[in-house]
Structures are given as structure tokens and as C-alpha cells.
Legacy VTK file of the C-alpha trace (Angstrom):
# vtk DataFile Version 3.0
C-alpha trace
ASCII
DATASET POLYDATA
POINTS 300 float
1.126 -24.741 49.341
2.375 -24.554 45.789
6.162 -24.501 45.226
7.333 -22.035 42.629
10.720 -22.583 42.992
12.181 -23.226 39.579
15.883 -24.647 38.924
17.655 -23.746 35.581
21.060 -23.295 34.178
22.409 -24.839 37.624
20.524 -21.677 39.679
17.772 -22.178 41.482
15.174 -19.183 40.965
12.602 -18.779 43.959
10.009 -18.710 41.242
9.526 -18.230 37.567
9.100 -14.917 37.134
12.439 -12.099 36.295
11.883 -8.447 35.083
13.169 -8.002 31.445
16.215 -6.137 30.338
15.134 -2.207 29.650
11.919 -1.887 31.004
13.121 -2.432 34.955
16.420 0.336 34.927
18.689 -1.772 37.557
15.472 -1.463 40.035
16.230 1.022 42.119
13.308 2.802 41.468
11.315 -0.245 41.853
12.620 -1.006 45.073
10.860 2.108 46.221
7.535 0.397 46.084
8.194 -3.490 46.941
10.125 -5.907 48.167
12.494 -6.853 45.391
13.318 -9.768 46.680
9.900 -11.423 45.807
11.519 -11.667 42.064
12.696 -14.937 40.665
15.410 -12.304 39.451
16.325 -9.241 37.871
17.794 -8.534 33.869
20.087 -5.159 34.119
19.050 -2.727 31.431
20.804 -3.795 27.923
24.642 -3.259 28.325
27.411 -2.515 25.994
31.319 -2.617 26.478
31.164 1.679 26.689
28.325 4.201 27.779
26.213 5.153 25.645
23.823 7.782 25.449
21.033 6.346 22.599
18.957 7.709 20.571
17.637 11.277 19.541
14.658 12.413 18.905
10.795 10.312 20.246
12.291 7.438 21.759
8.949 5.698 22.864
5.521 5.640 20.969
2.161 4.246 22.369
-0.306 1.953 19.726
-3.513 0.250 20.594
-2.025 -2.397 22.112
1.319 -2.147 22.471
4.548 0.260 22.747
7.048 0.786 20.454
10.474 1.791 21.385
13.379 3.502 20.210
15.722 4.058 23.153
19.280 2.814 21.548
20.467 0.753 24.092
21.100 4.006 26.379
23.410 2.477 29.184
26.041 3.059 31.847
28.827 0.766 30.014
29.674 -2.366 31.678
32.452 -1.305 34.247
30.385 1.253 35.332
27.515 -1.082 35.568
29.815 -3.117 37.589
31.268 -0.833 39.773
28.155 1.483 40.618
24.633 -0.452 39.613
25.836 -4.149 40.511
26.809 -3.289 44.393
22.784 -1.956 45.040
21.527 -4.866 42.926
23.324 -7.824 44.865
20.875 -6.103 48.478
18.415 -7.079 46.495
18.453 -10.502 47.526
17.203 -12.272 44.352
19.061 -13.819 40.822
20.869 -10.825 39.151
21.489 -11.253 35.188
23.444 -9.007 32.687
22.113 -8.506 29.467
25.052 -8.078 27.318
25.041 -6.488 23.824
27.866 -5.616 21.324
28.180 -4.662 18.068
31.479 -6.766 16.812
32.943 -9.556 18.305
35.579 -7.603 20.317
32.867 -5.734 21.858
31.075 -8.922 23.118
34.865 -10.689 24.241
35.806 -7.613 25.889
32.117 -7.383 28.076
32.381 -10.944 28.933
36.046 -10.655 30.518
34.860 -7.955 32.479
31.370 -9.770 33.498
33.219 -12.752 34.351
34.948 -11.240 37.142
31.798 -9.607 38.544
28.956 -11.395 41.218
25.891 -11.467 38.513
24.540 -14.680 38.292
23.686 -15.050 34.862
24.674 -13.408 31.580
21.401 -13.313 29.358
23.499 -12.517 25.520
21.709 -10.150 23.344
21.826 -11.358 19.736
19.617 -8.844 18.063
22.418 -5.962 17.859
23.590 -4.966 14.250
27.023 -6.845 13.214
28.894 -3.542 12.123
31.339 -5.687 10.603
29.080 -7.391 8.391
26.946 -4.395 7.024
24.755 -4.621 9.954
22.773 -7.609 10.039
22.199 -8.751 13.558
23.948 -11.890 14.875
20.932 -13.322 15.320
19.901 -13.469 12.233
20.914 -16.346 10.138
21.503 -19.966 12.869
24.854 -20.069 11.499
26.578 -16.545 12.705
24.210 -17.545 16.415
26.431 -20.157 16.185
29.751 -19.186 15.251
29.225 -16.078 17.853
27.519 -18.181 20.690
30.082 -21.106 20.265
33.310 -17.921 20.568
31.471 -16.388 23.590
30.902 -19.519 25.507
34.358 -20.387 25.318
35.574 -17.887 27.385
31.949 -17.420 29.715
32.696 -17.807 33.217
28.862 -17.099 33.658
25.529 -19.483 32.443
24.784 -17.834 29.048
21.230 -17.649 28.369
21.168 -16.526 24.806
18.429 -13.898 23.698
16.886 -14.296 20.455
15.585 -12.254 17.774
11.907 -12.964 16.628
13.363 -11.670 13.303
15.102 -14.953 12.689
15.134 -16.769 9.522
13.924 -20.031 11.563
13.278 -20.211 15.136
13.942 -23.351 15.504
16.939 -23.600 13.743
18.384 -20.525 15.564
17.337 -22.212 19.394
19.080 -25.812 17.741
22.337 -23.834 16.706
22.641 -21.997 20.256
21.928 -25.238 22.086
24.368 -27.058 19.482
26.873 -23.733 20.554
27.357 -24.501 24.229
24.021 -22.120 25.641
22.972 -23.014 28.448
19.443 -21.530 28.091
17.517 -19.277 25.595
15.324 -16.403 26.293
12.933 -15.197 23.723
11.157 -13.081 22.184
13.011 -9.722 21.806
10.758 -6.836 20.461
9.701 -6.837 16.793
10.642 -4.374 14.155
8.327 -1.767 13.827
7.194 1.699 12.736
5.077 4.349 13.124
4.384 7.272 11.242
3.492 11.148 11.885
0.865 12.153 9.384
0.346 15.379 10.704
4.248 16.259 9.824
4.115 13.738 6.834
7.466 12.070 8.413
8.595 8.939 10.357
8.001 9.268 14.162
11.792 7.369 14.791
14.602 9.065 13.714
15.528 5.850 12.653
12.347 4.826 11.127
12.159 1.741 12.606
11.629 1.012 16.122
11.355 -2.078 18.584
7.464 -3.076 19.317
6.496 -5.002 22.616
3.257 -5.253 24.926
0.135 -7.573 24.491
0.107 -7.102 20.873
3.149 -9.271 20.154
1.748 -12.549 22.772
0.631 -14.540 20.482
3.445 -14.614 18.927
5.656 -14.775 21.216
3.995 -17.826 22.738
4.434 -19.767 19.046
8.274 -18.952 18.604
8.059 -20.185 23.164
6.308 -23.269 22.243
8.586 -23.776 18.676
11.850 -23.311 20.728
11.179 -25.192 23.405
9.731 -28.651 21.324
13.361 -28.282 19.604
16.100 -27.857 22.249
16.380 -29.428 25.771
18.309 -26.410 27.672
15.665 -24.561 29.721
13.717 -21.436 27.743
12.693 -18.153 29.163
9.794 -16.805 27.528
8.925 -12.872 27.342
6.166 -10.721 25.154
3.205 -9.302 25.639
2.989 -10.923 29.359
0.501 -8.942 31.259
-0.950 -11.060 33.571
-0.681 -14.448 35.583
-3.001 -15.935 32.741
-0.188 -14.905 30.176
2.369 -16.832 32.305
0.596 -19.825 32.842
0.504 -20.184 29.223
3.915 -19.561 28.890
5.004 -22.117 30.845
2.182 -24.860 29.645
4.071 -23.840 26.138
7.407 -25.055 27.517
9.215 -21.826 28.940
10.933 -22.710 32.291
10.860 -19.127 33.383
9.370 -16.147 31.730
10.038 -12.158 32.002
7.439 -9.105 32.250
8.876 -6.062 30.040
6.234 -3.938 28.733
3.825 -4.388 31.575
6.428 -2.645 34.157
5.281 0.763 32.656
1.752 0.644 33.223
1.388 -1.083 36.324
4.985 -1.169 38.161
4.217 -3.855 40.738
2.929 -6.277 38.172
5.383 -8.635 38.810
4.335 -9.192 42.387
0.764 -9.641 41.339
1.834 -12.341 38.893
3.679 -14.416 41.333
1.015 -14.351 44.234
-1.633 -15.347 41.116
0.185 -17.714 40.212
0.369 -19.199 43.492
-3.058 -18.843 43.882
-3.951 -21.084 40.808
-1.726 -23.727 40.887
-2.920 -24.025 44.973
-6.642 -23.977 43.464
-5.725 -26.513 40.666
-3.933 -29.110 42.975
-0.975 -28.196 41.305
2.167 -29.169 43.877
5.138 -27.414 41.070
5.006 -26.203 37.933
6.747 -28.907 36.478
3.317 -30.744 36.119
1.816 -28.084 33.766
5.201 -27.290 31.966
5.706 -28.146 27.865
1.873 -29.990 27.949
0.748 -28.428 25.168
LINES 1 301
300 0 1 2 3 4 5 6 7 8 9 10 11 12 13 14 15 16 17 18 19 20 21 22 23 24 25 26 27 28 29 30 31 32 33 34 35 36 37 38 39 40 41 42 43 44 45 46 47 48 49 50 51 52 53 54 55 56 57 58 59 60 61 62 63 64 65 66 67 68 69 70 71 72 73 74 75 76 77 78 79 80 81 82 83 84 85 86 87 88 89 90 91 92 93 94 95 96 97 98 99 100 101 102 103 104 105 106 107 108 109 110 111 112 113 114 115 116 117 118 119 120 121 122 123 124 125 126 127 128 129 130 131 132 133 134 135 136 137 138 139 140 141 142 143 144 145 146 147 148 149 150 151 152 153 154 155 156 157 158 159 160 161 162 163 164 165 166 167 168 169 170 171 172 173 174 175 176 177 178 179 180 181 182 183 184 185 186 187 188 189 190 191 192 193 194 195 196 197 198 199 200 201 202 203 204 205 206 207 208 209 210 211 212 213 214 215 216 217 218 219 220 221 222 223 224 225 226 227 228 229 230 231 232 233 234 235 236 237 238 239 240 241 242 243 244 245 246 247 248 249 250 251 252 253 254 255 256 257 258 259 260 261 262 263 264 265 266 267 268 269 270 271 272 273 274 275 276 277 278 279 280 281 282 283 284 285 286 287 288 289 290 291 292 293 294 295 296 297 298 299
């Protein structure tokens, strides 16, 4: 029998495979049609310090291959994450992470005091929101803000801090060295990529805010370069995430170096994905002689 079971960031996950932040909720709704406790683990929908209600207007947008998404970090707010979401999450008997967004530095201190003091398991740190205090570039931007953000955060992290990264980065690699270099104790990667769409019937932008976040198959391949980039250039352990849609996609994933990987996009059109992907992926390793994953990981 194949063993799936996959330590990282001193946890040990009962396989690779996690739900990503935003397209799972907290899983309730999931846990209406399996056993949620097949997971390797569960991200929490993208928190910030306070609630927040998102964005107006068409908040999600279908292309040929892919979706594009405009939600604005809609969210609870951390205490009430804590207090109300966190409680039905722990039943679920599987690795629970945060995902943990801000838009200064107060807002990321502040969410990490709280966090600290909660029973997640993991705090997976969402680079990719705007800097208000710097005109709005995102921390993840340029390796050296990563850094001097990562570096503050970990400091006062109770939690493992998987850092999430922006495939908008100047350098990929650069940006996975100066998180490593920072104090992370893992990377997860890609977020979605900038997008936009546009209504020619009403000769206007379908976003309110023009641009939009674009995930699903589409975005794999490269995805699986910025994976494979990341992962030849750090030693903590990288989760990889876009465009997954099947245990093929994940197999990949992993021969490109990722020590676990999350399914986003895929929740949406087929919501028990996730448990097809593990028992697949169980299936091939057991049909390849393959005794753990470790054998096929980073050998491309």
C-alpha cells in the first residue's frame, strides 16, 4: 500500500493534498457531501484583521479555461473566524491553516497576535494584498519588502508560516530565496494572476475594478514553472496550487518539487475533487511500485 503521508513545517499531513484559501468557505458545506477528514488539510477562506464585505458589482467571470474572480477578500474578520468558523473546523479531524491577509503592517501584527492564541495549525501569509501605505503595491512584489514583512511577521509567529506568493513577482526565485532567508518556514504558490475581461455588449469592463484574479487549468503551466523555479532555489518545503484538476496535475506537481499541493478552482465544478485526487493518487503510486512520494518528489 502506498503511504501518502507527507511531513512539513514540523506537521505531519495524512497526505499531500489541502483545499485552497477561497474556493473551500471554512467547509461546512463540503462536509455535507464527504468525509472531511480524508484532506491532508484545510486553508480558511482569505482573512483580514476586520470583516469585510468585498466587492460590488460581477464578482466571478467564466473563460475557456479558466475563472476569473473578483470577490475582495469577503470574510468574517479574524476573531470572528476564531470564535465561530475555527470551533466546526477543528471536528474536522484534519490540518487546519489560516490564510492571513492585511493591508499595512499593523493589520498583519494585529491578525497574527490574535491567530497565535487560536488551535489552527498553520498560518499560510498572503503576500499579494495592496501595501496601502506604499501607494498600493503588494508586499509581494519586489524580494526585498517579502523580506522586510516576512522577517517582522515571523518574529512574533507563534504558528509555522507558510508564505503565499504572488505570480506577479519581479523574480520568483528571488522572492522564495528572500522568504526562506526571512525565517518562512514553507512557501505556497501560485496565487491567481491579474486579469480582465471585458463586456462588449455594454462597451465597459466586466470588474468594477477592471482587473480581476484568474485561476483554473489555464494558469498550470505556469504555475508548475514558478513550482519547479521555487523549489530548485530554497530548501523549506513548497506547496504548489493552479490550475490542478486532476491526480495527473498533482503528480506533476510534486515530480516538480512541491511537498504538498492545493485544489482551488476545481472545488467549483466538481466539489469532491479532492477525494478523487487522493484515492488516484494512491492508485498510481501502488501501480508504479511507488512505496512514498518522496521517490518521485523534485526529479525533474
Amino acid at each position: 500500500m502506498a503511504d501518502l503521508k507527507t511531513k512539513a513545517m514540523g506537521i505531519e499531513f495524512k497526505n499531500p493534498v489541502l483545499t485552497a484559501s477561497g474556493t473551500f468557505g471554512f467547509g461546512e458545506e463540503f462536509s455535507e457531501l464527504y468525509d472531511l477528514s480524508m484532506l491532508g488539510g484545510i486553508c480558511s477562506k482569505g482573512l483580514t484583521l476586520s470583516q469585510r464585505s468585498g466587492n460590488t458589482g460581477i464578482r466571478l467571470w467564466e473563460t475557456p479555461m479558466g475563472l476569473i474572480n473578483s470577490i475582495g477578500l469577503q470574510n468574517p474578520g479574524v476573531d470572528n473566524f476564531i470564535n465561530q468558523e475555527l470551533p466546526k473546523m477543528k471536528n474536522y479531524n484534519t490540518v487546519i491553516i489560516a490564510n492571513l491577509g492585511g493591508h499595512c503592517e499593523e493589520d498583519y501584527f494585529e491578525g497574527i497576535y490574535k491567530l497565535n492564541e487560536s488551535d489552527i495549525d498553520l498560518i499560510e501569509l498572503n503576500i499579494s494584498c495592496p501595501n496601502v501605505k506604499t501607494g498600493g503595491m503588494a508586499f509581494g512584489m519586489k524580494a526585498s519588502v517579502a523580506y522586510d514583512i516576512v522577517s517582522k511577521i515571523k518574529r512574533i509567529c507563534k504558528k509555522p508560516l507558510m508564505v503565499k506568493l504572488s505570480p506577479n513577482a519581479e523574480n520568483i526565485s528571488e522572492m522564495a530565496i528572500a522568504c526562506e532567508e526571512a525565517g518562512a518556514d514553507g512557501l505556497s504558490l501560485i496565487n491567481t494572476i491579474q486579469a480582465m475581461a471585458i463586456d462588449i455588449k455594454n462597451k465597459k469592463a466586466v470588474f468594477n475594478n477592471v482587473y480581476a484574479g484568474l485561476s483554473g487549468p489555464c494558469v498550470k503551466p505556469i504555475a508548475l514553472r514558478m513550482v519547479h523555479e521555487a523549489a530548485k532555489s530554497v530548501k523549506i518545503p513548497v506547496c504548489g496550487l493552479g490550475g490542478i484538476m486532476n491526480t495527473e496535475d498533482v503528480i506533476e506537481f510534486i515530480m516538480a518539487g512541491a511537498s504538498l499541493v492545493q485544489i482551488g478552482t476545481a472545488n467549483f465544478i466538481k466539489p469532491t475533487v479532492a477525494v478523487d485526487i487522493i484515492n488516484g493518487l494512491s492508485e498510481y503510486m501502488d501501480k508504479e511500485g511507488i512505496k512514498t512520494l518522496e521517490e518521485i518528489r523534485g526529479i525533474v
